[in-house]
C-alpha positions in Angstrom: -34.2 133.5 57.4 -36.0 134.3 60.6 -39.4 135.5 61.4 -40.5 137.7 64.3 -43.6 139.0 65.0 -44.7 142.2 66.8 -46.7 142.7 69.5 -47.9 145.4 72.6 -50.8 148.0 72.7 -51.8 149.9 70.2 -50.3 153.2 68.9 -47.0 151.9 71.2 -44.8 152.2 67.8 -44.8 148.2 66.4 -45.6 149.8 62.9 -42.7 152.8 63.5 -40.3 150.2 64.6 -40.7 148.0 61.1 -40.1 151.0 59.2 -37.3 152.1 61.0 -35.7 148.4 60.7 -36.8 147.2 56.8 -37.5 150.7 55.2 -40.6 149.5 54.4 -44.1 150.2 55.1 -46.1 147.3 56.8 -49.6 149.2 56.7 -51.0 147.9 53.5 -54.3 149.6 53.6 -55.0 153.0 52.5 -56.9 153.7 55.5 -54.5 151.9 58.0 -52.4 154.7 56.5 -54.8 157.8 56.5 -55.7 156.6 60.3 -52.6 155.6 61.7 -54.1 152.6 63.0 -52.4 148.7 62.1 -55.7 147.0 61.3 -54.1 143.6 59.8 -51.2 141.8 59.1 -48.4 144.2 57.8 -44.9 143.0 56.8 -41.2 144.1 56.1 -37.8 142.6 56.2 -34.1 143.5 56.5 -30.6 142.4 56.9 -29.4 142.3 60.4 -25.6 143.4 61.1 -24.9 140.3 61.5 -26.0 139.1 58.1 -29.1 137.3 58.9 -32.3 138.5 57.0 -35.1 138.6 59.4 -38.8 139.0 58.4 -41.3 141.1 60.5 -45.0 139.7 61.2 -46.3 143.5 62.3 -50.1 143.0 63.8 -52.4 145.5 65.2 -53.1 146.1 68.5 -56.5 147.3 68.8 -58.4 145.3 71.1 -60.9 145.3 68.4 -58.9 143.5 66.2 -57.0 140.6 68.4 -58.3 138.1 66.3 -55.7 139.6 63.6 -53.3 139.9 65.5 -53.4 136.1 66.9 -53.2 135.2 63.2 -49.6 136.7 62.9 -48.3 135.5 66.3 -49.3 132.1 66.5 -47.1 130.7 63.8 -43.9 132.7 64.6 -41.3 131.4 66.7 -40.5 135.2 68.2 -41.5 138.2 69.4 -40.5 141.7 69.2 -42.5 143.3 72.1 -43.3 146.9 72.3 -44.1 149.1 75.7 -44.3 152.8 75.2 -42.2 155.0 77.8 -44.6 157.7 78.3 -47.6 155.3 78.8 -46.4 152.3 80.4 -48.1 149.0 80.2 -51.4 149.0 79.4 -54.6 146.7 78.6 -53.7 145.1 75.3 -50.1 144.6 76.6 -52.0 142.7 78.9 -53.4 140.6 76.2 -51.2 140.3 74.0 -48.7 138.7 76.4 -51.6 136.6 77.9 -51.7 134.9 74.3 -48.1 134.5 73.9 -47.7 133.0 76.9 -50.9 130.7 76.3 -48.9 129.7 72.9 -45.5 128.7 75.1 -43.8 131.8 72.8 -40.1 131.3 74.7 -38.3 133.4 72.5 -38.2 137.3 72.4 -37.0 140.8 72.7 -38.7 144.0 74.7 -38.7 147.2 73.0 -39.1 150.8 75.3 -40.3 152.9 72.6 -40.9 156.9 73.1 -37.7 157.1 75.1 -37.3 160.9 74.5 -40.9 161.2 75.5 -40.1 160.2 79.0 -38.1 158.2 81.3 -38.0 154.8 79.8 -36.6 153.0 82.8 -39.8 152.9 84.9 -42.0 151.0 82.0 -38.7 148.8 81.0 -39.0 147.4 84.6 -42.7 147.1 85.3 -42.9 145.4 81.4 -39.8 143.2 82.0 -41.1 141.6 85.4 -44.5 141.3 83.5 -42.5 139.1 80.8 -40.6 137.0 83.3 -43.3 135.5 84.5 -44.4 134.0 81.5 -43.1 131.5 78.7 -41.3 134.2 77.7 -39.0 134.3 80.6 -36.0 137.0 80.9 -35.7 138.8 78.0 -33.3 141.5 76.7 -34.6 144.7 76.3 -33.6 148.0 74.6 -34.8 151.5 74.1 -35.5 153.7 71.3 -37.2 156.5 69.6 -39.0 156.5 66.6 -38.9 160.1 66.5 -35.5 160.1 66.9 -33.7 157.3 65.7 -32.1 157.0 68.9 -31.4 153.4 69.9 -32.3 151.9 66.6 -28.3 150.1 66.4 -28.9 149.0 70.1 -32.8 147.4 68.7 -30.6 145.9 65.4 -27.8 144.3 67.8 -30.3 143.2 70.3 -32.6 141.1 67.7 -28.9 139.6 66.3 -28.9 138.3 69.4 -32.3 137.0 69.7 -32.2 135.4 66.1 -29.0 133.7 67.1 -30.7 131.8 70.2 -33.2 130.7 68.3 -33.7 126.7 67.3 -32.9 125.7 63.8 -36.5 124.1 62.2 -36.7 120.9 61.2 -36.0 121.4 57.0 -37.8 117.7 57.0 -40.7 117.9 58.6 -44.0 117.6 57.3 -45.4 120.9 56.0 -48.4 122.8 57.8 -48.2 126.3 56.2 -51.2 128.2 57.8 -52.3 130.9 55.6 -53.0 134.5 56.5 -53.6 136.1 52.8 -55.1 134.7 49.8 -55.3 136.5 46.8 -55.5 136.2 43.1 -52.9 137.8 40.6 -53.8 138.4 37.1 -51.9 135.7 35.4 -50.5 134.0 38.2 -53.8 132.3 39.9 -54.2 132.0 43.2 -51.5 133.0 45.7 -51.4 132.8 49.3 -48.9 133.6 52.1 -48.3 132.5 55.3 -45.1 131.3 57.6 -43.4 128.2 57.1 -41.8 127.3 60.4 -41.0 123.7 59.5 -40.7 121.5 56.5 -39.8 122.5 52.4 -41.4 123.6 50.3 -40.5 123.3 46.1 -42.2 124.3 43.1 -43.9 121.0 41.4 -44.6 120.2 45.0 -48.8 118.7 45.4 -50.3 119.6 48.9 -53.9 119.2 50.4 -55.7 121.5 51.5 -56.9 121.2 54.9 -60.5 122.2 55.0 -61.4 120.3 51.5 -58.9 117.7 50.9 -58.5 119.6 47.6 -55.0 118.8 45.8 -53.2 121.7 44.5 -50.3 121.9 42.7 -46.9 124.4 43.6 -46.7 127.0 40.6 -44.2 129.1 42.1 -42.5 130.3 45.4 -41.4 133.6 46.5 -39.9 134.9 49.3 -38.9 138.0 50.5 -40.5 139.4 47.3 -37.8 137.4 45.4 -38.7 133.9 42.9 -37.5 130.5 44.4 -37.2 127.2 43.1 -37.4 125.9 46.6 -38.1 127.4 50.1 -36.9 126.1 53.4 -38.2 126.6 56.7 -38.4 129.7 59.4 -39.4 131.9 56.3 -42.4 133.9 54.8 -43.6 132.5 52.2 -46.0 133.5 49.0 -47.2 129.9 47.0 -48.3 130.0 43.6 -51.4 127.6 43.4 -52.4 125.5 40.3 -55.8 123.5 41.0 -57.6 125.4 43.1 -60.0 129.2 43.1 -58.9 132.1 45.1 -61.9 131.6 46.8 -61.6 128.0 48.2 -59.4 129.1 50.7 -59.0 131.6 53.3 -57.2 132.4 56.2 -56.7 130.3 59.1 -57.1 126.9 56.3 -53.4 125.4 55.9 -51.5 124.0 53.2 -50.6 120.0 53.8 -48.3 117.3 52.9 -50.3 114.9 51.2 -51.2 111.8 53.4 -49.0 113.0 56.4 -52.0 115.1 58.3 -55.0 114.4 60.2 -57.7 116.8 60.2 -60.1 116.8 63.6 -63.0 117.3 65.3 -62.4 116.5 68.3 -59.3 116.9 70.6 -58.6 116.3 74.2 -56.6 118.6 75.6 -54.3 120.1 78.9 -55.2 123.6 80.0 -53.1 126.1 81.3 -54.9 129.3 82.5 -58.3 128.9 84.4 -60.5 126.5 86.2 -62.3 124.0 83.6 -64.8 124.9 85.6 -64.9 128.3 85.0 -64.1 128.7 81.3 -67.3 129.4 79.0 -68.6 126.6 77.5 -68.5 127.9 74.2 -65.1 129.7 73.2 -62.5 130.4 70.1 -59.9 128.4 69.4 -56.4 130.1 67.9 -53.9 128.0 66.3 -51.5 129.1 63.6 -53.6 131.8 62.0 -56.9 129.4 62.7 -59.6 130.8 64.6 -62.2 128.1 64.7 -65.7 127.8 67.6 -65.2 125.4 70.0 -67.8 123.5 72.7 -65.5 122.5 75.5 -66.6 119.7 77.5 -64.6 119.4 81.0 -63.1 116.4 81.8 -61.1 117.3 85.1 -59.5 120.6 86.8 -57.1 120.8 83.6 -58.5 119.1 81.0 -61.3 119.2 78.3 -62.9 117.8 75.3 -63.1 120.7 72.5 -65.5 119.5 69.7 -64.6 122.3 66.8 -67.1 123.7 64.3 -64.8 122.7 61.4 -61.8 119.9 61.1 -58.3 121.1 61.6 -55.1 119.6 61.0 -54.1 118.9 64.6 -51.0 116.8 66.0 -50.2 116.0 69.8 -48.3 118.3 71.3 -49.0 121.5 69.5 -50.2 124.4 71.3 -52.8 126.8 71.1 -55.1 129.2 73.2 -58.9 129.3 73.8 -60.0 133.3 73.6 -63.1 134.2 75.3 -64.2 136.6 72.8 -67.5 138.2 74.6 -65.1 139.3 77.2 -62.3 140.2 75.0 -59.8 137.8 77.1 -57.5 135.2 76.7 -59.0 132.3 78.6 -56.6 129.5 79.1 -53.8 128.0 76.7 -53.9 124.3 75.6 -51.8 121.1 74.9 -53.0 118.8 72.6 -52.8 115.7 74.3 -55.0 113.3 71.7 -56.6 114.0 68.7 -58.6 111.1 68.3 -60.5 110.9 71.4 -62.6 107.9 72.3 -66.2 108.3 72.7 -67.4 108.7 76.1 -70.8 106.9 76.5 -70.7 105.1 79.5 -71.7 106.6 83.3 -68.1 107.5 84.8 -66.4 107.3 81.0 -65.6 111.6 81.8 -64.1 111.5 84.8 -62.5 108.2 84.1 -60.7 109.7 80.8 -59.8 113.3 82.7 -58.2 110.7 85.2 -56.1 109.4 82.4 -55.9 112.6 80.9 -54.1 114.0 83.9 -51.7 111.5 84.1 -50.6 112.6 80.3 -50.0 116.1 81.1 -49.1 116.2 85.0 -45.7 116.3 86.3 -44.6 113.0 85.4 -46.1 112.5 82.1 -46.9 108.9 80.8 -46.3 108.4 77.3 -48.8 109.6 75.1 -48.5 107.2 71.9 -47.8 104.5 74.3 -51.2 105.2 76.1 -53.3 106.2 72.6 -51.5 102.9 71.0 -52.7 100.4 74.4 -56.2 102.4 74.1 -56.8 101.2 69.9 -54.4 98.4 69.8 -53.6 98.2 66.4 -51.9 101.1 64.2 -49.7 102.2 61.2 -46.4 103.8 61.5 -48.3 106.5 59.2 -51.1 107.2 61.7 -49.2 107.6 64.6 -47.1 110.1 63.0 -49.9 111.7 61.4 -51.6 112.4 65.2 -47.7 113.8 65.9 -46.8 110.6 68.1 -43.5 108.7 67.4 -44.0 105.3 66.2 -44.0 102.8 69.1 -44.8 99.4 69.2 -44.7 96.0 67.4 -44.4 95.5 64.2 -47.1 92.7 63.3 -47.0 92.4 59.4 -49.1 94.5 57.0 -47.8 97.5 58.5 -49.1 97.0 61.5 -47.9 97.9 64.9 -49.3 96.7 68.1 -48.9 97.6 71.5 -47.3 94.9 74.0 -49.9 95.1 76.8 -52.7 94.2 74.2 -50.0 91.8 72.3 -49.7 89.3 75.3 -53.7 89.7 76.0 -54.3 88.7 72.6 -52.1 85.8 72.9 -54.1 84.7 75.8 -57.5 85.1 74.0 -56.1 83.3 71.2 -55.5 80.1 73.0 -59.3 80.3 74.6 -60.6 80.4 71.0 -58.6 77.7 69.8 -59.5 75.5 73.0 -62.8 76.7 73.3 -63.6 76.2 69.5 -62.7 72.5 69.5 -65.2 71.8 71.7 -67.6 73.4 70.0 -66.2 72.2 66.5 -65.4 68.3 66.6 -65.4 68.1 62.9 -62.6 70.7 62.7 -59.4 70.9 63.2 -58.9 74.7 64.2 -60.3 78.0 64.0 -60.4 79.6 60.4 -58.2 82.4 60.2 -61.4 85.0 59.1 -63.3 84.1 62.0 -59.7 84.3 64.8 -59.9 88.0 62.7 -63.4 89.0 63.4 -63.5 87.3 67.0 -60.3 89.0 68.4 -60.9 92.3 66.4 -57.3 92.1 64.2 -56.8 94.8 61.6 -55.8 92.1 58.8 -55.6 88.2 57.9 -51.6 88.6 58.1 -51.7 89.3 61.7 -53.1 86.2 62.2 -50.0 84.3 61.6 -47.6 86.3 63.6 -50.4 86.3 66.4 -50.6 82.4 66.4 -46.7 82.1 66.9 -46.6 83.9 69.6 -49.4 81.4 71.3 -47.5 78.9 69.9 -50.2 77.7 67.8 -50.0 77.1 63.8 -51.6 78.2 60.7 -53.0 74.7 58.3 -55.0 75.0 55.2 -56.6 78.4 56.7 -56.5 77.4 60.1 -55.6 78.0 63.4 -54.6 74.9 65.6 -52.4 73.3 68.2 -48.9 71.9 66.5 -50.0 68.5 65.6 -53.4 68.7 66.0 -56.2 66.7 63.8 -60.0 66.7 63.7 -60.9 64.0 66.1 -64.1 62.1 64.5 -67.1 62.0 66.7 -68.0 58.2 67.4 -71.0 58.5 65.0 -68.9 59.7 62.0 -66.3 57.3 63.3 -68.5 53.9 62.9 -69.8 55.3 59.7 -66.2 56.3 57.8 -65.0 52.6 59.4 -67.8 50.8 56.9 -67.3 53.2 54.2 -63.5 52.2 54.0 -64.4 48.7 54.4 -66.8 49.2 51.4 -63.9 50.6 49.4 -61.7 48.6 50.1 -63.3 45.4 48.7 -64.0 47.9 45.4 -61.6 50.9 45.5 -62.9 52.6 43.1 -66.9 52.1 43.4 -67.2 55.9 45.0 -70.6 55.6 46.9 -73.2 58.2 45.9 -75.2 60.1 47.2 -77.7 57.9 49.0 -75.5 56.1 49.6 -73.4 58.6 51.8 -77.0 59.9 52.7 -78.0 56.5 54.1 -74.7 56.3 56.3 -75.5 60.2 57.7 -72.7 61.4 56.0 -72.8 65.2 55.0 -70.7 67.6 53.7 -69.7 68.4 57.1 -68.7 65.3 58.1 -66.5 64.1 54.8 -64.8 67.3 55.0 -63.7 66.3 58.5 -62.6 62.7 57.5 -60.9 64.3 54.6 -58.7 66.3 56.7 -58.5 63.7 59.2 -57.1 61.7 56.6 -59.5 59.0 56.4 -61.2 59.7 53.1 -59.6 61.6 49.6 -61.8 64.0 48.1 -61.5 63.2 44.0 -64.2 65.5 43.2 -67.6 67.3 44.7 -69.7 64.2 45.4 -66.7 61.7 45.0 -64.8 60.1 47.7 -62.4 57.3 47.7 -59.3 56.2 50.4 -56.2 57.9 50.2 -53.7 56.5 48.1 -55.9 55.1 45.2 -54.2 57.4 43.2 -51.2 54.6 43.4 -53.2 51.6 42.8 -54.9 53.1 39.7 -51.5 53.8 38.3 -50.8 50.4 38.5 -53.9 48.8 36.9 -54.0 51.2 34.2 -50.1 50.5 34.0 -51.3 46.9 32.3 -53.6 48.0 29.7 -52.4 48.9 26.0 -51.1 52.1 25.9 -52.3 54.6 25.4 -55.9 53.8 26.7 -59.2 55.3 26.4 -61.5 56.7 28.8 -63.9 53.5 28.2 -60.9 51.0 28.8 -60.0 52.4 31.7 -63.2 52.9 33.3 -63.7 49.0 32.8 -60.4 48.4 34.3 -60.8 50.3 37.1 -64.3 48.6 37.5 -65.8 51.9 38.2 -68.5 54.0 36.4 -67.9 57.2 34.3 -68.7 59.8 36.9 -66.0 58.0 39.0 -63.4 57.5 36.1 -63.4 61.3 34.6 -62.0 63.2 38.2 -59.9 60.2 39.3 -58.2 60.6 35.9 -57.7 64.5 35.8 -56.7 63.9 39.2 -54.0 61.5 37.9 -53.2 63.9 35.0 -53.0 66.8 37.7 -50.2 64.5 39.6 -48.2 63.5 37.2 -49.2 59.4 37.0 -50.5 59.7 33.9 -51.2 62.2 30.6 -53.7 63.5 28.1 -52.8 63.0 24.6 -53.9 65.6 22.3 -56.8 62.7 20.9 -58.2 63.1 24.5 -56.5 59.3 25.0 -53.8 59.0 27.9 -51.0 56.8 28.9 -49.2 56.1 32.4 -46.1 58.5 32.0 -42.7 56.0 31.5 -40.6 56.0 34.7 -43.2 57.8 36.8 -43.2 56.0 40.7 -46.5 54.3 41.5 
C-alpha cells in the first residue's frame, strides 16, 4: 500500500478529487458536508490501474485550520497537490507548500483542477515553477475536472507513476505510529488510527505510549476497513488497544516499540527557512501529527535549542517544521541534529555548541553519533539507536561502547592514577577498581579491566597496578614486620596480640600491606603468622596419635586456643588435614606437607 496525502487552498477540489478516485466520501462530518468545507482529516482509498492500492490523507485547506492539515501531511511520504485553473495559486497554496517543503516532502504529483472552467495551462506553469523550487523538485502534473470527469485516467496513470518512484519502508524498523484519531467502539475499546510509514505492526504486539510510558497491548489491526493479523509499513492503519482509556491519548501522542524510543525535552536542531535571529521566540513545533509549544533558544545563524512543553519521541535526523501561529506562517523547517543536548552553563558554552552545531549540519557534515559519542564517552548500542544514531565505537564490556578519542585519553589518565596513587598509597599495591571507576567517571566495574589493558596495567585482588608490582613497605613498617618475623620464627605459632602488634605500631593498615607484600599470612582477624606455617603445622601434627583433639594439638603446636581454632580451619580449608564428625581431626594420608 501507499499513502498520499492532499494538499492546496481551499475549495481547489482536494475533497472532489478523493471521491472521484476511491468512490468514497472523505468529509466525515455532517457539517463539513452541509458546508462544503474539509475541516479535518478525511480519508478514501482505491486500486490504481496498475494494481497498487493507494490510500488518500485528504486535509482541509482553510487557513483556519492548518494545524489539521499539518497532522495529515507530516507523516506521509507524498503528495497529491491541487491548484485550481480558474483561480490560480493562491495564499494557502503558499502555505501549504511552505510546510512541505519545511518537512523535505520529495515525492509528489500536481493536480490542475477546474480545467473546463478556464485555461489550465497558465496556473500549471506558475504552480509547477513554485514546486521546483522546493524539496519537491519537478513534478508531473495533470489536468482535470471534477465537474466533468475529464482527466481523471490521466490523474489515475499519473499517481501509478508517482507510487512507483517511491522508496520501499523499512518493514523492520522500529515503530513510531503517530496518531491522528482516537476513538472508542462499543465492544472493541479503544481504537486509534494513524500512518505507519515504517516498521510492523501484529496483533499481540505491546507498545508504549509516548506521552505516559503506558503499555498497551495490540487487540486487533485493520486496514483499509479490512481485519489483519499483521500490518506492514506505508499503510493506514486502525489499532485495537487493550490497556489503556480512549481518553489517555490523543492526537499528535505516538504509539512505540517498547524500549527502542527516546522521548525529549530538549533538541538541538538545523534550520532551514529564516534568520535565528528573526524567528519568534516562542513557536509550534509539527512533527508527524504532533503539534507541541516550543521556546527556541538561538545558538548560531542556523541553529537553535527548542525546549518543548511536553516530551516527544524524537531521533536524529527526523524532520519537522516550526509554525509561527500568530502570523499564520510557516517559519523555518528543522533537522534534528541531537536530542540529548548538553547543558549550556558556562560564559561562551552558546556560541561554542552553535559552532559545533554548524559543523553537523553544514556542507561537509561531521558525524553526528561520532561527535554526540566523543561529547558523553560512554554508551549502549541501545541508546544510540534509540537517539536514531548508528552504533559506533568500542565495544568495552557490559555493553558498553566508547569512543576512541576519549579511549586513548582514558588510557593516559589511567596511568597518572596508578602512578600518582602509589605515592600517595605506600601500603598498597594499586588502585582499587571502585575508586579507578569513580575517579575516571567509567559507566561499570567491567570496564575497568579492558581499560587497564590497554594501559598495560593489570587487575590483582581488586586492584589496579603495574605488571609485577608489590606494596613496597615504608622503612617504619619495614623495621617493625623484620622483628615480628624474627619473633615468630623462634615460636611459629605464638600469633602476637594485640598489644602486642599495638606496641610495634602495627595497624590494620599496615598488616594488610605486609600481607599482600608477602611478609606476613593472615589466619584470622587479629591473627597473624609467616607464610608457610601452614606446612610446618602439618608436619607436627603429622606425629601425634591420630586422630587428635583440639587440646592435643594446641599443646603441640605450643600455641594458645585463639591461635589453634583458625590455624586449624585454615588447615581443614586446604586440604592438610580434616574434621571428623566427633569434631576430632586427622592429617589426611598422602596429603604433601
Amino acid at each position: 500500500m501507499h499513502v498520499i496525502a492532499t494538499a492546496g487552498h481551499v475549495d481547489h477540489g482536494k475533497s472532489t478529487l478523493v471521491r472521484l478516485l476511491t468512490g468514497m466520501e472523505p468529509d466525515r462530518w455532517a457539517e463539513e458536508r452541509h458546508r462544503g468545507l474539509t475541516i479535518d482529516l478525511g480519508f478514501g482509498w482505491t486500486t490504481l490501474p496498475g494494481g497498487e492500492l493507494v490510500a488518500f490523507v485528504d486535509v482541509p485547506g482553510h487557513e483556519r485550520f492548518v494545524p489539521n492539515m499539518l497532522a495529515g501531511v507530516g507523516p506521509v511520504p507524498a503528495v497529491l497537490f491541487v491548484v485550481a485553473a480558474d483561480e490560480g495559486w493562491m495564499p494557502q497554496s503558499t502555505e501549504h507548500l511552505q510546510a512541505l517543503d519545511a518537512l523535505g516532502v520529495r515525492h509528489g504529483l500536481l493536480a490542475v483542477t477546474r480545467c473546463d472552467l478556464a485555461d489550465p495551462e497558465p496556473a500549471r506553469d506558475q504552480a509547477l515553477a513554485r514546486v521546483a523550487r522546493t524539496s519537491l523538485g519537478r513534478v508531473d502534473s495533470v489536468t482535470v475536472s471534477g465537474r466533468t470527469g475529464e482527466g481523471l485516467d490521466r490523474l489515475r496513470a499519473a499517481l501509478d507513476r508517482l507510487v512507483g518512484a517511491l522508496p520501499p519502508a523499512d518493514p523492520e524498523a522500529d515503530v513510531r505510529l503517530w496518531v491522528d484519531r482516537s476513538f472508542s467502539i462499543t465492544g472493541a475499546g479503544t481504537v486509534v488510527t494513524g500512518t505507519l510509514t515504517a516498521g510492523t505492526l501484529r496483533v499481540g504486539d505491546r507498545l508504549v505510549l509516548a506521552s505516559s510510558g503506558t503499555a498497551a497491548r495490540v487487540r486487533g489491526l485493520q486496514t483499509l476497513g479490512r481485519d489483519a493479523g499483521t500490518v506492514r509499513a506505508v499503510a493506514r492503519v486502525a489499532v485495537n488497544l487493550r490497556g489503556v482509556e480512549r481518553d489517555a491519548l490523543t492526537r499528535g501522542d505516538a504509539l512505540l516499540t517498547p524500549d527502542r524510543w527516546l522521548t525529549t525535552g530538549e533538541a538541538d536542531v538545523a534550520l532551514r527557512g529564516d534568520d535565528t535571529g528573526e524567528l519568534a521566540r516562542e513557536l509550534v513545533l509539527h512533527i508527524g501529527s504532533a503539534a507541541v509549544p516550543v521556546r527556541v533558544r538561538p545558538l548560531g545563524p542556523d541553529t537553535a535549542r527548542l525546549r518543548l512543553a511536553r516530551p516527544l519521541p524524537l531521533r536524529t535526523g527526523d524532520r519537522a517544521l516550526l509554525r509561527d501561529a500568530g502570523r499564520h506562517r510557516v517559519a523555518a523547517g528543522v533537522d534534528v541534529l541531537d536530542v540529548c543536548p548538553p547543558e549550556l552553563v558556562r560564559r561562551g558554552a552558546a556560541g561554542r555548541r552553535g559552532a559545533e552545531l554548524a559543523a553537523l549540519a553544514g556542507p561537509r557534515r561531521l558525524p553526528v553519533a561520532d561527535s554526540v559519542l566523543r561529547r558523553r564517552g560512554f554508551a549502549t548500542a541501545g541508546e544510540l539507536r534509540a537517539m536514531g544514531l548508528p552504533v559506533v565505537g568500542r565495544p568495552v564490556g557490559d555493553g558498553w561502547r566508547v569512543h576512541p578519542g576519549v579511549w586513548r585519553e582514558l588510557t593516559g589518565e589511567l596511568r597518572q592514577l596508578v602512578d600518582g596513587w602509589r605515592g600517595d598509597h605506600p601500603l598498597e599495591p594499586g588502585v582499587p577498581v571502585d575508586v579507578v571507576r569513580q575517579r575516571l567517571r567509567l559507566p561499570g566495574t567491567g570496564v575497568v579491566k579492558l581499560l587497564a589493558e590497554a594501559a598495560s596495567l593489570v587487575v590483582v585482588d581488586g586492584r589496579v597496578c603495574a605488571p609485577g608490582q608489590r606494596a613496597v613497605l615504608p622503612a617504619p613498617v619495614e623495621t617493625a614486620v623484620d622483628e615480628l618475623a624474627a619473633e615468630l620464627s623462634r615460636t611459629p605459632f605464638a600469633a602476637p596480640d594485640a598489644g602486642r602488634l599495638t606496641a610495634l605500631r602495627l595497624g590494620a593498615r599496615e598488616l594488610a600491606a605486609a600481607v599482600r607484600a608477602g611478609r606476613l599470612l593472615k589466619v584470622a582477624d587479629g591473627v597473624f603468622l609467616l607464610p608457610g606455617c601452614e606446612r610446618r603445622a602439618g608436619e607436627l601434627l603429622s606425629g601425634l596419635r591420630q586422630p587428635f583433639t583440639l587440646s592435643q594439638a594446641r599443646q603441640a603446636l605450643g600455641t594458645t586456643r585463639r591461635v589453634a581454632v583458625p590455624l586449624l580451619e585454615l588447615l581443614d580449608r586446604q586440604g592438610i588435614t580434616e574434621r571428623l564428625p566427633d569434631s576430632t581431626r586427622r592429617v589426611r594420608a598422602g596429603r604433601p606437607l
